[in-house]
mmCIF file as Biopython writes it, N, C-alpha, C and O atoms, coordinates in Angstrom:
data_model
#
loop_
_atom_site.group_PDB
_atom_site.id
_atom_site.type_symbol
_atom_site.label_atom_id
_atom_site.label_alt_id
_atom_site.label_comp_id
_atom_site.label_asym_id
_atom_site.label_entity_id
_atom_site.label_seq_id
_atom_site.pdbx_PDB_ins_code
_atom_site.Cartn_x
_atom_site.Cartn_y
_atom_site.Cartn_z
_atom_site.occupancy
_atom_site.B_iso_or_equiv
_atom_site.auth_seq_id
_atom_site.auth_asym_id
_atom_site.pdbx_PDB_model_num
ATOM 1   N N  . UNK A ? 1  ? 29.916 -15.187 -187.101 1.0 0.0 1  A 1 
ATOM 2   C CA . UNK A ? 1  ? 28.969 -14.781 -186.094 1.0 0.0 1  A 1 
ATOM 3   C C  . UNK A ? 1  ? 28.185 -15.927 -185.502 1.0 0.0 1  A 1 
ATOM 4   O O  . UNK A ? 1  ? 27.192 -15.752 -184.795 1.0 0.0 1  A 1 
ATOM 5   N N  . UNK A ? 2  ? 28.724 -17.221 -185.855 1.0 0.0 2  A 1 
ATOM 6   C CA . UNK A ? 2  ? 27.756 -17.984 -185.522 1.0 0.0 2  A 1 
ATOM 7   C C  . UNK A ? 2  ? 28.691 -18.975 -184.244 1.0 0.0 2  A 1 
ATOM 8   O O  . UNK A ? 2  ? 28.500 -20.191 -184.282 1.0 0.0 2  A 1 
ATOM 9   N N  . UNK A ? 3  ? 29.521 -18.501 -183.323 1.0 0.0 3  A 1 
ATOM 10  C CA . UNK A ? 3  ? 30.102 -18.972 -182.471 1.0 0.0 3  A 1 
ATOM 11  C C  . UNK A ? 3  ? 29.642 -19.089 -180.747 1.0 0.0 3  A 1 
ATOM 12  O O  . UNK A ? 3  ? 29.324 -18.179 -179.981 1.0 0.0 3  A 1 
ATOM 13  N N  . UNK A ? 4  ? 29.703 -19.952 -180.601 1.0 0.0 4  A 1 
ATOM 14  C CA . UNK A ? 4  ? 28.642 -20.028 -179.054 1.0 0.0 4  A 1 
ATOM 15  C C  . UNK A ? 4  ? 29.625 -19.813 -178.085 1.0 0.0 4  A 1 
ATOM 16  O O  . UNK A ? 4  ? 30.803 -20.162 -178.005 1.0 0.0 4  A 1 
ATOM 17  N N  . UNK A ? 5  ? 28.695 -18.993 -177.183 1.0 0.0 5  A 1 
ATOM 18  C CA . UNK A ? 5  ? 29.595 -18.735 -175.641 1.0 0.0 5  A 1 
ATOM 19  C C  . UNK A ? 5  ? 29.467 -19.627 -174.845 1.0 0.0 5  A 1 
ATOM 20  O O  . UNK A ? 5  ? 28.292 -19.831 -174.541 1.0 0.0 5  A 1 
ATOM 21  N N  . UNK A ? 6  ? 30.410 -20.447 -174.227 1.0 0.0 6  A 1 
ATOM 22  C CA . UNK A ? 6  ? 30.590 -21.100 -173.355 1.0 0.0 6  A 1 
ATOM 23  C C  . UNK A ? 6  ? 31.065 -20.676 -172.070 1.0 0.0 6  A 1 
ATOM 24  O O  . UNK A ? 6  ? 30.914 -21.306 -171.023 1.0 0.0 6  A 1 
ATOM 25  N N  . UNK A ? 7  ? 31.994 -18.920 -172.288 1.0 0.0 7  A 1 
ATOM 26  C CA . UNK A ? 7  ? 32.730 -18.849 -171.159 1.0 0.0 7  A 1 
ATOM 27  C C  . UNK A ? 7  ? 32.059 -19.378 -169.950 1.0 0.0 7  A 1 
ATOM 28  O O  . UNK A ? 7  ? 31.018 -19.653 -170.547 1.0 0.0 7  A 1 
ATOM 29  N N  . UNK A ? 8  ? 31.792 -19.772 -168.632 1.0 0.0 8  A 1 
ATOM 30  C CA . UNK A ? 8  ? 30.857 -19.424 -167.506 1.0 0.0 8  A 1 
ATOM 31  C C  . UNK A ? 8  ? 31.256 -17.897 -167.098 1.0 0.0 8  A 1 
ATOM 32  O O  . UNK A ? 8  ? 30.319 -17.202 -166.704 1.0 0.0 8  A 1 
ATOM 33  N N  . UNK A ? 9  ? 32.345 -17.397 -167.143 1.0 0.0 9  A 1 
ATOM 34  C CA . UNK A ? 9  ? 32.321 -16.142 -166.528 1.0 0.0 9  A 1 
ATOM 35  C C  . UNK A ? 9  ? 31.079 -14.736 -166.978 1.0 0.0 9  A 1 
ATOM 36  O O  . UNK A ? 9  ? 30.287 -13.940 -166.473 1.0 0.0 9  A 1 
ATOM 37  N N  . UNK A ? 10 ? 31.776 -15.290 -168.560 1.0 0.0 10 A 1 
ATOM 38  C CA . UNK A ? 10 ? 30.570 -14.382 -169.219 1.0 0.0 10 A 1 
ATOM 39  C C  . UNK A ? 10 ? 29.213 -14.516 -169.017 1.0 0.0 10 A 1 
ATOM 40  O O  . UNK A ? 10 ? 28.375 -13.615 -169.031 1.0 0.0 10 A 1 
ATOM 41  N N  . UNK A ? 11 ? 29.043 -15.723 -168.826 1.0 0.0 11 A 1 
ATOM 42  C CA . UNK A ? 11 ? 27.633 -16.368 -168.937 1.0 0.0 11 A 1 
ATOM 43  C C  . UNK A ? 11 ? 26.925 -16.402 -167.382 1.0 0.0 11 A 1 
ATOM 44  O O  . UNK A ? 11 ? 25.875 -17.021 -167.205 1.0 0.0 11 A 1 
ATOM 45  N N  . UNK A ? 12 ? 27.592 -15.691 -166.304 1.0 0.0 12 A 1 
ATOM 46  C CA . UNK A ? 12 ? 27.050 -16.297 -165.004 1.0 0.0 12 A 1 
ATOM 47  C C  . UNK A ? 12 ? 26.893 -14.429 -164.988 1.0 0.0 12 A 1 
ATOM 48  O O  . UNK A ? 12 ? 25.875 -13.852 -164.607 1.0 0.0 12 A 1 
ATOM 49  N N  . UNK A ? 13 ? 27.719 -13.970 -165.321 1.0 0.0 13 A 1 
ATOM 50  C CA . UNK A ? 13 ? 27.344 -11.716 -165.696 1.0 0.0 13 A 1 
ATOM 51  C C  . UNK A ? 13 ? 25.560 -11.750 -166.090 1.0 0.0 13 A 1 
ATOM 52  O O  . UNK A ? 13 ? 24.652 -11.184 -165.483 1.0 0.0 13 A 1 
ATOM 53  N N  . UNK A ? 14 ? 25.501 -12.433 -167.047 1.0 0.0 14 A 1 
ATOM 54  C CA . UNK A ? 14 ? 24.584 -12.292 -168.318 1.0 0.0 14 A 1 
ATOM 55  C C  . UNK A ? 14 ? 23.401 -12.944 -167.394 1.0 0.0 14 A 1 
ATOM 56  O O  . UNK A ? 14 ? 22.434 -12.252 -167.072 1.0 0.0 14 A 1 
ATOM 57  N N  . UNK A ? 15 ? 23.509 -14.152 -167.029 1.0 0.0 15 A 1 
ATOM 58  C CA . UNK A ? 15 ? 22.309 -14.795 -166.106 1.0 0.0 15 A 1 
ATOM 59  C C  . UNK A ? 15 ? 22.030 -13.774 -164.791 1.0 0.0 15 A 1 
ATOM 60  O O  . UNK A ? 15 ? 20.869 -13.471 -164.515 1.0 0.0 15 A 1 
ATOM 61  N N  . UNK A ? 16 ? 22.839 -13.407 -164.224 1.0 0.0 16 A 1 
ATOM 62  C CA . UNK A ? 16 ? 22.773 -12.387 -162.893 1.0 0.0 16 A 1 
ATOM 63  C C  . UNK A ? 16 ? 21.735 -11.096 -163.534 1.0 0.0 16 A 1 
ATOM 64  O O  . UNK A ? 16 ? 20.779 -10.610 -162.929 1.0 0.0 16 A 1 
ATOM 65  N N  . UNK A ? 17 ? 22.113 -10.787 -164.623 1.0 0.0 17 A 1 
ATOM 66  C CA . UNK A ? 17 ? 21.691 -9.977  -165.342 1.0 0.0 17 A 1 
ATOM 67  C C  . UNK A ? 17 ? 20.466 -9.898  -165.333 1.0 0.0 17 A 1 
ATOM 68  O O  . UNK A ? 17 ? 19.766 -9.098  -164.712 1.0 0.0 17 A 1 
ATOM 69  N N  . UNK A ? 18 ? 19.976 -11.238 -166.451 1.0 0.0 18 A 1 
ATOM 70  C CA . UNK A ? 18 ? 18.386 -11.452 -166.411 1.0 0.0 18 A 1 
ATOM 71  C C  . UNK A ? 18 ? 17.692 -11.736 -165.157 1.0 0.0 18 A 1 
ATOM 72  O O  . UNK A ? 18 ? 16.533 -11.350 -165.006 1.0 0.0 18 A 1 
ATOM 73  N N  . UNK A ? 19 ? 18.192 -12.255 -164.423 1.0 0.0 19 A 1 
ATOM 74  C CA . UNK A ? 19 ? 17.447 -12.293 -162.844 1.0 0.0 19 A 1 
ATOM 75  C C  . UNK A ? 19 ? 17.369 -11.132 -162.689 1.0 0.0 19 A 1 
ATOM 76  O O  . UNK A ? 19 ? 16.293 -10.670 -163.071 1.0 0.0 19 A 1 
ATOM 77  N N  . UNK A ? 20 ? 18.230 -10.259 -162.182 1.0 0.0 20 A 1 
ATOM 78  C CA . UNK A ? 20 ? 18.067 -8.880  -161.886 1.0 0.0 20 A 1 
ATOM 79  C C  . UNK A ? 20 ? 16.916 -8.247  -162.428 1.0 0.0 20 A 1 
ATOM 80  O O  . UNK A ? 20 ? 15.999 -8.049  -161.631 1.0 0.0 20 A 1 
ATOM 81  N N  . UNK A ? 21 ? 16.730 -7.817  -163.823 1.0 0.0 21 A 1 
ATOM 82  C CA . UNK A ? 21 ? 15.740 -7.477  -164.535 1.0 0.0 21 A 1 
ATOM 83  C C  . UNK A ? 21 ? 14.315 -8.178  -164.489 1.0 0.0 21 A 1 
ATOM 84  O O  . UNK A ? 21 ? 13.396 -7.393  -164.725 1.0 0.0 21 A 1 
ATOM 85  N N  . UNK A ? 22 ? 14.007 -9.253  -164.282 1.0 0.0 22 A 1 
ATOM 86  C CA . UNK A ? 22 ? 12.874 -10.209 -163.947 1.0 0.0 22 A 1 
ATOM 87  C C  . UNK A ? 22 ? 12.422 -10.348 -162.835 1.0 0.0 22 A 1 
ATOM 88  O O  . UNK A ? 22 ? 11.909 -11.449 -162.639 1.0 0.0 22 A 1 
ATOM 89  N N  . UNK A ? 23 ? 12.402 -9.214  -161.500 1.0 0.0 23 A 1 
ATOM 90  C CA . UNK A ? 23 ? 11.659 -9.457  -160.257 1.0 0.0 23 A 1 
ATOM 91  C C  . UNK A ? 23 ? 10.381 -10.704 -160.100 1.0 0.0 23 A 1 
ATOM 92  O O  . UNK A ? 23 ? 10.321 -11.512 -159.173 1.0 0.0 23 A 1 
ATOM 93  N N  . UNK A ? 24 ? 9.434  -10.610 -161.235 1.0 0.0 24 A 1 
ATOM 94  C CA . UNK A ? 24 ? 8.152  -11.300 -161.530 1.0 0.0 24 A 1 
ATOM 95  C C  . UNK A ? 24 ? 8.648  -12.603 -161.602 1.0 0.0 24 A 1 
ATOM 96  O O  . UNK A ? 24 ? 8.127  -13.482 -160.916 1.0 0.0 24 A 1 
ATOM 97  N N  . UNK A ? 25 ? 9.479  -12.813 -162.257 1.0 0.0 25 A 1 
ATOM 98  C CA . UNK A ? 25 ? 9.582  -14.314 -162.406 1.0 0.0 25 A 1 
ATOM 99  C C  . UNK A ? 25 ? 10.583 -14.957 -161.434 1.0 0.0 25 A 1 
ATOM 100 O O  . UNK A ? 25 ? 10.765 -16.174 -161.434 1.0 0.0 25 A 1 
ATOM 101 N N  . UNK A ? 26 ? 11.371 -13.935 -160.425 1.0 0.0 26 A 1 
ATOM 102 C CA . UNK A ? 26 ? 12.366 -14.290 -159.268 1.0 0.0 26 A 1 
ATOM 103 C C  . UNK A ? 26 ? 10.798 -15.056 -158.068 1.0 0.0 26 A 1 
ATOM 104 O O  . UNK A ? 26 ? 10.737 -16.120 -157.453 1.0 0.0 26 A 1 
ATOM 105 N N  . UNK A ? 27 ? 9.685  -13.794 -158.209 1.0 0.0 27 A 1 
ATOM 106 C CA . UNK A ? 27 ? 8.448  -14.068 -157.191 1.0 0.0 27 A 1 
ATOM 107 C C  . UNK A ? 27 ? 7.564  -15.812 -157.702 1.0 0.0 27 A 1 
ATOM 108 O O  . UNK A ? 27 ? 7.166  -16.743 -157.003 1.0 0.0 27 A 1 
ATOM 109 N N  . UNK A ? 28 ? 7.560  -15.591 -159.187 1.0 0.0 28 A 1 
ATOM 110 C CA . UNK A ? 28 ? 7.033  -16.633 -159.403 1.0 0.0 28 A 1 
ATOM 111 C C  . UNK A ? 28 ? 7.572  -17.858 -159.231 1.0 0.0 28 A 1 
ATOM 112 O O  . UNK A ? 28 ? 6.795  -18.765 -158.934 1.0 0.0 28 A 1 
ATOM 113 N N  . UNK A ? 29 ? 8.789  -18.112 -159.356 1.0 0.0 29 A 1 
ATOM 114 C CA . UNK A ? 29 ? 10.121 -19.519 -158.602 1.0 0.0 29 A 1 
ATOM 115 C C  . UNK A ? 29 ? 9.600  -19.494 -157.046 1.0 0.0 29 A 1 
ATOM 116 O O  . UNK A ? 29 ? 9.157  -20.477 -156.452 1.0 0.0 29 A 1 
ATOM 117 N N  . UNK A ? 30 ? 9.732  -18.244 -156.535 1.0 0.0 30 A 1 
ATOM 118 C CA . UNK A ? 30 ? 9.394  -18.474 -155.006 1.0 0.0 30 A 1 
ATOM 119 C C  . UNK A ? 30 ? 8.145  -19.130 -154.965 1.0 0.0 30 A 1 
ATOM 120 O O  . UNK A ? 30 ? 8.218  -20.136 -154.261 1.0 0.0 30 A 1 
ATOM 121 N N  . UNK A ? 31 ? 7.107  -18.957 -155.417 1.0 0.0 31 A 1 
ATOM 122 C CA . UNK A ? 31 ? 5.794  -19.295 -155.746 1.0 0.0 31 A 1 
ATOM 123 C C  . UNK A ? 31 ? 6.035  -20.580 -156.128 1.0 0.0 31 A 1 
ATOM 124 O O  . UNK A ? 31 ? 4.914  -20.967 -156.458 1.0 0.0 31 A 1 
ATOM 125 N N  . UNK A ? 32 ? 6.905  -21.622 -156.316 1.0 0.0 32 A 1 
ATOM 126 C CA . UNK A ? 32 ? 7.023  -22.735 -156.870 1.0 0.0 32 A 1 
ATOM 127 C C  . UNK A ? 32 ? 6.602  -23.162 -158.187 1.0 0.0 32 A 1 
ATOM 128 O O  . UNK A ? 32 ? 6.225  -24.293 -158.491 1.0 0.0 32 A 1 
ATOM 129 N N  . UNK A ? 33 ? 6.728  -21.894 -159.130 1.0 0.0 33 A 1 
ATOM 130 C CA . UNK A ? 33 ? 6.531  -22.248 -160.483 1.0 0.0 33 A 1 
ATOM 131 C C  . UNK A ? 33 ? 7.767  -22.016 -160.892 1.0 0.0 33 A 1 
ATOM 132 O O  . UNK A ? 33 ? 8.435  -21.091 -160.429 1.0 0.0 33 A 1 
ATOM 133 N N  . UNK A ? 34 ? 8.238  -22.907 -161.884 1.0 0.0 34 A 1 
ATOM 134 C CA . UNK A ? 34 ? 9.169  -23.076 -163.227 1.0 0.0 34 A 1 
ATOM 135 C C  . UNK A ? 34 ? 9.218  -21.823 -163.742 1.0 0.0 34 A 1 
ATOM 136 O O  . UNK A ? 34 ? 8.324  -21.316 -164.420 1.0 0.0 34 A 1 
ATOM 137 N N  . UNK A ? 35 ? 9.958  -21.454 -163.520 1.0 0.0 35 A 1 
ATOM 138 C CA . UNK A ? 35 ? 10.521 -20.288 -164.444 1.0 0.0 35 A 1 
ATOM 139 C C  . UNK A ? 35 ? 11.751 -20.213 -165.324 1.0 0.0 35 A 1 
ATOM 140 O O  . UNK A ? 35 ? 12.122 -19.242 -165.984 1.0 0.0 35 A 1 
ATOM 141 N N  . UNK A ? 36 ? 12.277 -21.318 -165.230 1.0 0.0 36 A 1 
ATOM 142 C CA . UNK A ? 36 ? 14.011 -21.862 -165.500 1.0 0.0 36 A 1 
ATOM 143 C C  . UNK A ? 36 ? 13.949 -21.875 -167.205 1.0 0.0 36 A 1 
ATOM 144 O O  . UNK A ? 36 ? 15.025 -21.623 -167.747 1.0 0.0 36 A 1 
ATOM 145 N N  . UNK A ? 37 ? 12.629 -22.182 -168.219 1.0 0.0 37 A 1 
ATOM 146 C CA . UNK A ? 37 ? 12.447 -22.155 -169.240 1.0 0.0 37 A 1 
ATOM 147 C C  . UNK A ? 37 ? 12.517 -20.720 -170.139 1.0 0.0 37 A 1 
ATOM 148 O O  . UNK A ? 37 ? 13.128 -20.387 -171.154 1.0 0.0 37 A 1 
ATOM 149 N N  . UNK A ? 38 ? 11.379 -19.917 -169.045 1.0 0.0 38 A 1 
ATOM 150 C CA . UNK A ? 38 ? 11.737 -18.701 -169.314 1.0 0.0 38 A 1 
ATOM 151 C C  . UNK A ? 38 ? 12.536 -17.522 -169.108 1.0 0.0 38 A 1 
ATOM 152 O O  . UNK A ? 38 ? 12.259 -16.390 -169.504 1.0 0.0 38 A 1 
ATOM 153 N N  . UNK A ? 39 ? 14.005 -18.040 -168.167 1.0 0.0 39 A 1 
ATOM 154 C CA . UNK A ? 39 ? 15.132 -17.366 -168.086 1.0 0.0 39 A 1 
ATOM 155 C C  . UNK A ? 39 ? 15.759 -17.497 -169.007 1.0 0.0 39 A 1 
ATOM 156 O O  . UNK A ? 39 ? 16.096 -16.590 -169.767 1.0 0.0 39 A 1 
ATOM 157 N N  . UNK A ? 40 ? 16.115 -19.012 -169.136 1.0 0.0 40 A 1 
ATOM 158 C CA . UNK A ? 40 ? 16.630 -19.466 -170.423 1.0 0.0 40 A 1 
ATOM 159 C C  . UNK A ? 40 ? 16.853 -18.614 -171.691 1.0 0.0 40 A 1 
ATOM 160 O O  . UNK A ? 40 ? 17.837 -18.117 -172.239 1.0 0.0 40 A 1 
ATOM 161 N N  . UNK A ? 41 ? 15.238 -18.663 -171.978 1.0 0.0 41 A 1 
ATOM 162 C CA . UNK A ? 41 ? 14.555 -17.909 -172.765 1.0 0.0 41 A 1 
ATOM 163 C C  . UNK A ? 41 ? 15.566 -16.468 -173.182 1.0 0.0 41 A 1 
ATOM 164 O O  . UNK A ? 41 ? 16.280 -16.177 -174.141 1.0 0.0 41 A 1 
ATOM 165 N N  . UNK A ? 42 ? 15.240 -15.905 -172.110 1.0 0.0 42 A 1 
ATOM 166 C CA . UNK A ? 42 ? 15.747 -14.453 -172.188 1.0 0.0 42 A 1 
ATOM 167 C C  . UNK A ? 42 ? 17.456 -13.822 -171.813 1.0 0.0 42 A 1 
ATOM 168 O O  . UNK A ? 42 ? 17.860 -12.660 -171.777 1.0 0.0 42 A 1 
ATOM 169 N N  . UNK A ? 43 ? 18.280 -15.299 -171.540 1.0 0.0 43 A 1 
ATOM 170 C CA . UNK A ? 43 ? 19.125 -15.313 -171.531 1.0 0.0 43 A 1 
ATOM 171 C C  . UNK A ? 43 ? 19.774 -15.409 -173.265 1.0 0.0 43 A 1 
ATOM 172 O O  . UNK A ? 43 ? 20.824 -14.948 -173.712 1.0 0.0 43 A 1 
ATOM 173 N N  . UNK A ? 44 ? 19.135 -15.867 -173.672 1.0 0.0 44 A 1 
ATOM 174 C CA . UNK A ? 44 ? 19.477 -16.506 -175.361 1.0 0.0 44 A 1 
ATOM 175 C C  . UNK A ? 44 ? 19.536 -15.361 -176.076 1.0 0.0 44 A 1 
ATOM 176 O O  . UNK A ? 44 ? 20.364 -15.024 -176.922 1.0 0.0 44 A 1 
ATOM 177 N N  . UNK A ? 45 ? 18.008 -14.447 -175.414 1.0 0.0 45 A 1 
ATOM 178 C CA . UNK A ? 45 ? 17.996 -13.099 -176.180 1.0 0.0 45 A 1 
ATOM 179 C C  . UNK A ? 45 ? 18.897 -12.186 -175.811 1.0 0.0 45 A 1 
ATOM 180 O O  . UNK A ? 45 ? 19.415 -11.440 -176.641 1.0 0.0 45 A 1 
ATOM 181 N N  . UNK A ? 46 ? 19.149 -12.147 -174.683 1.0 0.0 46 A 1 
ATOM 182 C CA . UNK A ? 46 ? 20.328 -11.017 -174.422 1.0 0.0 46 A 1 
ATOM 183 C C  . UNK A ? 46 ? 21.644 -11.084 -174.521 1.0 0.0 46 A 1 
ATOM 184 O O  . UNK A ? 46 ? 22.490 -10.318 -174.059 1.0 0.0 46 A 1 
ATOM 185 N N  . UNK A ? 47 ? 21.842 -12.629 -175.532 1.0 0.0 47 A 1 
ATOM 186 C CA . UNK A ? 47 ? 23.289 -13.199 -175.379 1.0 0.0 47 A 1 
ATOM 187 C C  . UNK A ? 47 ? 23.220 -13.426 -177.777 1.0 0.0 47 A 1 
ATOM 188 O O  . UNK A ? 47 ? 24.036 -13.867 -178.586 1.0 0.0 47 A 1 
ATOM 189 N N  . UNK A ? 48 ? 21.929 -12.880 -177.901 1.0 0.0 48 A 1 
ATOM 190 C CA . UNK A ? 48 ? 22.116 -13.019 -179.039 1.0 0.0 48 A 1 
ATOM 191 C C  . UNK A ? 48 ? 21.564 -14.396 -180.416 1.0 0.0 48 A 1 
ATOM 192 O O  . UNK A ? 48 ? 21.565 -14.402 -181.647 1.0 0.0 48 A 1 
ATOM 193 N N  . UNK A ? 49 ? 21.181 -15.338 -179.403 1.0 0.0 49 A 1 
ATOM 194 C CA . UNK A ? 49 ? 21.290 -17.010 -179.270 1.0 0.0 49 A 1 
ATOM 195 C C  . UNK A ? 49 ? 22.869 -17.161 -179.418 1.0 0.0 49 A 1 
ATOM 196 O O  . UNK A ? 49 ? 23.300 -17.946 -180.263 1.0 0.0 49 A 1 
ATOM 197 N N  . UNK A ? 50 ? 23.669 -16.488 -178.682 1.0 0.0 50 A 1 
ATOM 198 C CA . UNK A ? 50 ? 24.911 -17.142 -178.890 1.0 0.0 50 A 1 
ATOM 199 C C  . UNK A ? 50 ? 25.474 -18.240 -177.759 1.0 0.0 50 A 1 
ATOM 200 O O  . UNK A ? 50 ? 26.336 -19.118 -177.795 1.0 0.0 50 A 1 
ATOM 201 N N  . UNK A ? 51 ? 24.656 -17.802 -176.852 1.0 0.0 51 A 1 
ATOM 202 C CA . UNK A ? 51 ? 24.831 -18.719 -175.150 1.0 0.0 51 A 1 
ATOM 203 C C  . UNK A ? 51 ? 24.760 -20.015 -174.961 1.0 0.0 51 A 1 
ATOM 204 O O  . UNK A ? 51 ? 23.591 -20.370 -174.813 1.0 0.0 51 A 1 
ATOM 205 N N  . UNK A ? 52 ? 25.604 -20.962 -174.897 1.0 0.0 52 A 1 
ATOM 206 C CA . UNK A ? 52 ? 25.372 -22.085 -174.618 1.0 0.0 52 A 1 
ATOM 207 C C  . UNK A ? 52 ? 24.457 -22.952 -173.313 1.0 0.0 52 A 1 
ATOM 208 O O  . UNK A ? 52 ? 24.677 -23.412 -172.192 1.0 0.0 52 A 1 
ATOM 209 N N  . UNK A ? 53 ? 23.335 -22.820 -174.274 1.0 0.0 53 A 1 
ATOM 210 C CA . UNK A ? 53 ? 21.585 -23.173 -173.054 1.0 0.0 53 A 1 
ATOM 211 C C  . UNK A ? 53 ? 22.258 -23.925 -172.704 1.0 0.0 53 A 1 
ATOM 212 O O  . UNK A ? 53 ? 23.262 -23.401 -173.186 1.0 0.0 53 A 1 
ATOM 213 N N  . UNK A ? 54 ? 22.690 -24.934 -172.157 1.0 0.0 54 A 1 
ATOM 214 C CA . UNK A ? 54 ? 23.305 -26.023 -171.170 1.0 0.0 54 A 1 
ATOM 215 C C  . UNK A ? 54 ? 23.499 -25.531 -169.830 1.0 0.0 54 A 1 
ATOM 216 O O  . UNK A ? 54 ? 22.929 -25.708 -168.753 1.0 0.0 54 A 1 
ATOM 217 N N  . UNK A ? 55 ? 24.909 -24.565 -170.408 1.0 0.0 55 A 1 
ATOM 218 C CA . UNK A ? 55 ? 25.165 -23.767 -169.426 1.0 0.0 55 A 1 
ATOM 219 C C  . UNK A ? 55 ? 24.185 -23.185 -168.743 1.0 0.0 55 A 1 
ATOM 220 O O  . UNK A ? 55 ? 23.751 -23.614 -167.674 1.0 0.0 55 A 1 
ATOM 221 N N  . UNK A ? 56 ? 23.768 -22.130 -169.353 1.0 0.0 56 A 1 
ATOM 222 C CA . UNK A ? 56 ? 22.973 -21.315 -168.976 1.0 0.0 56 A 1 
ATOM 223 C C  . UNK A ? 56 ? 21.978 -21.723 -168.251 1.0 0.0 56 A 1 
ATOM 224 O O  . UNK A ? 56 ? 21.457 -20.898 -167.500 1.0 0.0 56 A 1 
ATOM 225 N N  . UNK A ? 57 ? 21.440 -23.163 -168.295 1.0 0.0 57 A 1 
ATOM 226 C CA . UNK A ? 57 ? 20.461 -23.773 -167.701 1.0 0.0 57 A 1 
ATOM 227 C C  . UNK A ? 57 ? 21.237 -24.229 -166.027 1.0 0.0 57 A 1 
ATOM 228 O O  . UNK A ? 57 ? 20.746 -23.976 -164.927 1.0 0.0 57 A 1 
ATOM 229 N N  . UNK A ? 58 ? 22.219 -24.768 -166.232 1.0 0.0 58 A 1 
ATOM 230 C CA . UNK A ? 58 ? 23.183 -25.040 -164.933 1.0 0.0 58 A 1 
ATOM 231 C C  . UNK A ? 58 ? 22.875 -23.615 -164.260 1.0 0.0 58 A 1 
ATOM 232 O O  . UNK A ? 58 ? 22.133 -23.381 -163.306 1.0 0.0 58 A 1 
ATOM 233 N N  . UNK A ? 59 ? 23.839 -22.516 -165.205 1.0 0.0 59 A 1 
ATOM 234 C CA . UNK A ? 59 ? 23.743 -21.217 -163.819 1.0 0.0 59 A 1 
ATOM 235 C C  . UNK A ? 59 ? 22.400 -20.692 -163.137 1.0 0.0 59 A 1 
ATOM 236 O O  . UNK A ? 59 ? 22.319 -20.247 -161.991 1.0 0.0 59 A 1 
ATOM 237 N N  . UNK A ? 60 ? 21.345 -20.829 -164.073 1.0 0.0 60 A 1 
ATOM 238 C CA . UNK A ? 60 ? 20.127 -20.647 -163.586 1.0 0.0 60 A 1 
ATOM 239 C C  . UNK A ? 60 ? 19.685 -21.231 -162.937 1.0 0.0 60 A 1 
ATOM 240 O O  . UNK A ? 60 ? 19.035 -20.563 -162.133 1.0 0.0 60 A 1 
ATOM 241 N N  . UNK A ? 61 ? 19.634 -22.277 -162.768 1.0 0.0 61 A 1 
ATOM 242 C CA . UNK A ? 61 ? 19.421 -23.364 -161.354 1.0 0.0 61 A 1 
ATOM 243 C C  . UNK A ? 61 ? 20.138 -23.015 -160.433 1.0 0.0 61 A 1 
ATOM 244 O O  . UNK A ? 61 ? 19.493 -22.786 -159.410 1.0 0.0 61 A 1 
ATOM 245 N N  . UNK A ? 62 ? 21.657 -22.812 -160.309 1.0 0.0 62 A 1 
ATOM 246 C CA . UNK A ? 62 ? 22.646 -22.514 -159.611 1.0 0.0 62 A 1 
ATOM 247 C C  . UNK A ? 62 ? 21.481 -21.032 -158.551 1.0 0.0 62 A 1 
ATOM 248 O O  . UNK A ? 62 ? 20.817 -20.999 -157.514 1.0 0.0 62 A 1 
ATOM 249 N N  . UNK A ? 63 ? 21.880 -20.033 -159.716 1.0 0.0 63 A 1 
ATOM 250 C CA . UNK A ? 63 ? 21.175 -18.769 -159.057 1.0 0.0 63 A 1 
ATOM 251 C C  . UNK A ? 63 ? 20.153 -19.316 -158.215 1.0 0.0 63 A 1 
ATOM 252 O O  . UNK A ? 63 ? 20.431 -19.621 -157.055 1.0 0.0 63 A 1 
ATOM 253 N N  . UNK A ? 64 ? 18.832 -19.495 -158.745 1.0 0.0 64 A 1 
ATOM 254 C CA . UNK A ? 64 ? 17.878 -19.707 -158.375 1.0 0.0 64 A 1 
ATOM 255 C C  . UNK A ? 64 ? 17.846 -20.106 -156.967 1.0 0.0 64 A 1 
ATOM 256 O O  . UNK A ? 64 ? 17.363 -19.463 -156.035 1.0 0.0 64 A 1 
ATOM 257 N N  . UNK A ? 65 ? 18.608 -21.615 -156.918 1.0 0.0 65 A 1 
ATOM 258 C CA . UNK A ? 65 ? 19.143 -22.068 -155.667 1.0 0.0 65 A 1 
ATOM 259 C C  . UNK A ? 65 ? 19.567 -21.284 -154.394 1.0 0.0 65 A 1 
ATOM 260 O O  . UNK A ? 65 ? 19.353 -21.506 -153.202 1.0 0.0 65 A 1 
ATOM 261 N N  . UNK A ? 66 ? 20.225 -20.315 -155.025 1.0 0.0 66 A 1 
ATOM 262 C CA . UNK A ? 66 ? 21.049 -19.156 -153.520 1.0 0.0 66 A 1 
ATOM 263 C C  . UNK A ? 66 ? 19.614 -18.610 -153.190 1.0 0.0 66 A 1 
ATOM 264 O O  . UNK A ? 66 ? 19.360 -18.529 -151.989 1.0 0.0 66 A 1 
ATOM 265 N N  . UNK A ? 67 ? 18.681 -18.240 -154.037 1.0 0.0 67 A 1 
ATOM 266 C CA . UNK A ? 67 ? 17.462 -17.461 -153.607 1.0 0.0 67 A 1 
ATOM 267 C C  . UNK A ? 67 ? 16.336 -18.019 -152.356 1.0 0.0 67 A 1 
ATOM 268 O O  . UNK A ? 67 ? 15.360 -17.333 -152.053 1.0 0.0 67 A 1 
#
């Protein structure tokens, strides 16, 4: 159980995910605050800590970016 996800496919579902669910912190990025720590964050939790934060930090910037 202790194997980390790397897919991006899986991992860009899972980030779309937590954005989706986090309106507040989509407003607060617009607002020009950092929020990239606390996606992170809640990406880890909904992935188990199995998610490889690297990644996850890439797609979240990625996202963020289209916004």
């Amino acid at each position: 159980g202790l194997t980390q996800i790397s897919d991006t496919g899986e991992l860009e579902g899972l980030v779309a995910n937590v954005i989706a669910e986090h309106p507040q912190a989509v407003a607060d990025f617009k607002a020009g605050k950092n929020v990239t720590g606390f996606l992170v964050g809640q990406c880890m939790k909904a992935s188990k800590g199995q998610g490889n934060p690297q990644i996850i930090n890439k797609l979240i910037a990625s996202e963020l970016a289209k916004l």
